[in-house]
C-alpha positions, 0 to 999 in steps of 0.5 A: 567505530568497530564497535558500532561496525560490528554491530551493524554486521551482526544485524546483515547476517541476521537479516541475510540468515532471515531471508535465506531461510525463504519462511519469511515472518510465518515461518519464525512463529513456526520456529518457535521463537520466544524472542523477536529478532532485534531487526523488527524491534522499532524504538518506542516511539515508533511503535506508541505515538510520537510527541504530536501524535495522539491516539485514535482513540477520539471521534474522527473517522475515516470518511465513507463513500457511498458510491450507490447512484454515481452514475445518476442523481448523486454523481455530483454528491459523490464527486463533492464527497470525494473532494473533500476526502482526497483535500483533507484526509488522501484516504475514504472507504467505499461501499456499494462500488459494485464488486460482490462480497463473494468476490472479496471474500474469496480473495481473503480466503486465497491469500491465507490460503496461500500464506498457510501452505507447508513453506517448502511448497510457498518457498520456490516462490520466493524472490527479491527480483524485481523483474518477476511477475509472480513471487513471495517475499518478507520485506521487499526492502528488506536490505534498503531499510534504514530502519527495523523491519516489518512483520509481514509476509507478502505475495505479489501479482504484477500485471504490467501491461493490464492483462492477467495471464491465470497460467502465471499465477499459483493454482492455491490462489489463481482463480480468485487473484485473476477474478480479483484484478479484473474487477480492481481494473473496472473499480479504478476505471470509474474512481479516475473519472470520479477524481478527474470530476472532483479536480474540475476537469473532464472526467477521462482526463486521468484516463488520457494520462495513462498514469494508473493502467499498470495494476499491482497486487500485494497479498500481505500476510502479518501473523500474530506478534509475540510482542506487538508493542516493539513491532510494526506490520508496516511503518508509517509511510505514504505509496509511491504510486497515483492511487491505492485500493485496498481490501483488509479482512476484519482484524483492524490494526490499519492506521492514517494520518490526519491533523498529526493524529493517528486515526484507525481505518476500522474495518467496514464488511464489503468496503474497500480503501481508496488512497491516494499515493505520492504521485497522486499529490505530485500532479495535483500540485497538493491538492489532493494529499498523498496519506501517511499510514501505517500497520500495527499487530496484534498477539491476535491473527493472522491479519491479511489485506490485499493491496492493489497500487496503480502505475502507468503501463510498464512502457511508460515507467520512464514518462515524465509526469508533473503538476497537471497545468490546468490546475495551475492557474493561480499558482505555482507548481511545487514540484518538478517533472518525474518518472516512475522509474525515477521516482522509485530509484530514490524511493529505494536510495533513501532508504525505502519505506519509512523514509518520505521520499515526495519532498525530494522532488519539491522545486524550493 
């Protein structure tokens, strides 16, 4: 028993000494380290597959949506296609959505941009507070985890009322985060009503919810890894929230789930990831699957994607939300009523990512 306390006190002064250094993943590399610290190295079969788990080396592909016409001829085409996606995979890729590459591009570049700056500007962004708006950080569970840590670097922009205030952001990064969010906001006004069709309900019936107007955005930064083999960028893990876009540049290394089967979400130029997140499932009473998914590295890089989660208004954070009744006509809920705030209190007592938190919440 002292041994093992011993050990577990070696491992949160090497975390806190991490953390206190404000330099995050980026600023070990520049170090030059010839050791990964042991708080990133995952057992074996974390990093290669587990025993149900195969490789993505096979010829399935993540489906791809052409949005091009969902307003005309091919809105029930699309509708059909996006069923089938959110059914059998909780994750698509979609072209033609309308946000220019110019936008995208730009919002690739800002985030590196920010990530590469000299580490004593970056550093008095730094914060675990989750009553910031605007921070920079490594890990934000970084002390909840149960499990090794990822190697990743994240910027956060959370504009919980759906309003962007460009005063707030860092001036490396404000244009194109402010640009970005906006066209996020317009992107997930028309997916909602495309989900709300595919659920055989009216097409502003998630929009009446009010349960994805509070936007998020992550720029997460993964540098190249000495000995990616040991390393995750982010451990398998579904989103707390009801949905995900996500724009990642062209490095790959994205992995979901689908038939207990590792499949890569290659990069497609101009697409974005739509997926969906546990509360997504939750009200849909498993109809619609909230995706597991993960993030290997590369000795190659740096990779960056930016993610955008969806919550309801910040005022809403405590409204209860269950299985959708309409949708519960032939059986029985599966879950129970919840709140965000709720929901991402035992998210993060559980033991934050890695650890599935939805079946907590399940009736039986």
């Amino acid at each position: 028993m002292e041994v093992l306390t011993c050990v577990q006190d070696k491992s949160t002064m090497d975390l806190k000494e991490f953390d206190a250094t404000k330099a995050g993943v980026k600023g070990l590399i520049e170090s030059g380290i010839t050791k990964i610290p042991k708080f990133f190295i995952r057992p074996s079969l974390e990093t290669v597959e587990k025993s149900s788990y195969k490789s993505s080396d096979i010829s399935l592909r993540i489906p791809l949506i052409d949005l091009a016409g969902f307003e005309s001829s091919r809105r029930k085409d699309i509708i059909d296609e996006i069923r089938e996606a959110c059914e059998k995979w909780g994750v698509f890729q979609l072209i033609n959505h309308g946000i220019p590459i110019s936008v995208l591009d730009e919002m690739i570049a800002a985030s590196r941009r920010f990530h590469e700056q000299p580490n004593e500007v970056k550093k008095e962004l730094y914060s675990r507070d989750p009553e910031k708006s605007v921070k920079y950080y490594s890990n934000s569970d970084l002390f909840l985890r149960k499990g090794a840590a990822d190697w990743t670097d994240s910027a956060a922009f959370d504009f919980g009322d759906g309003k962007v205030d460009p005063a707030a952001l860092p001036h490396i990064c404000r244009d194109a985060v402010a640009a970005y969010v906006i066209h996020m906001f317009e992107l997930k006004n028309t997916v909602s009503q495309l989900l709300s069709e595919a659920l055989g309900l009216s097409s502003d019936y998630l929009a009446k919810m009010e349960c994805m107007e509070h936007p998020a955005i992550r720029c997460n930064y993964y540098p190249a890894c000495p000995e990616p083999n040991g390393v995750l960028g982010s451990v398998k893990h579904t989103d707390p929230d009801f949905m995900t876009i996500v724009l990642q540049d062209n490095v790959g290394g994205l992995q979901a789930v689908h038939q207990n089967m590792w499949v890569d979400v290659s990069p497609v130029p101009g697409a974005l990831i739509v997926n969906m997140g546990d509360f997504m499932q939750l009200i849909t009473n498993d109809k619609f699957l909230s995706v597991q998914h993960r993030v290997q590295v590369r000795q190659t890089g740096p990779r960056v994607a930016i993610v955008c989660f969806f919550y309801p208004y910040s005022t809403n954070l405590c409204k209860r939300f269950g299985p959708i009744k309409e949708l519960l006509f032939d059986q029985e809920p599966i879950y129970r009523e919840t709140s965000v705030m709720e929901y991402i209190d035992k998210f993060r007592s559980n033991g934050g990512a890695g650890n599935p938190c939805l079946p907590l919440f399940k009736l039986v």
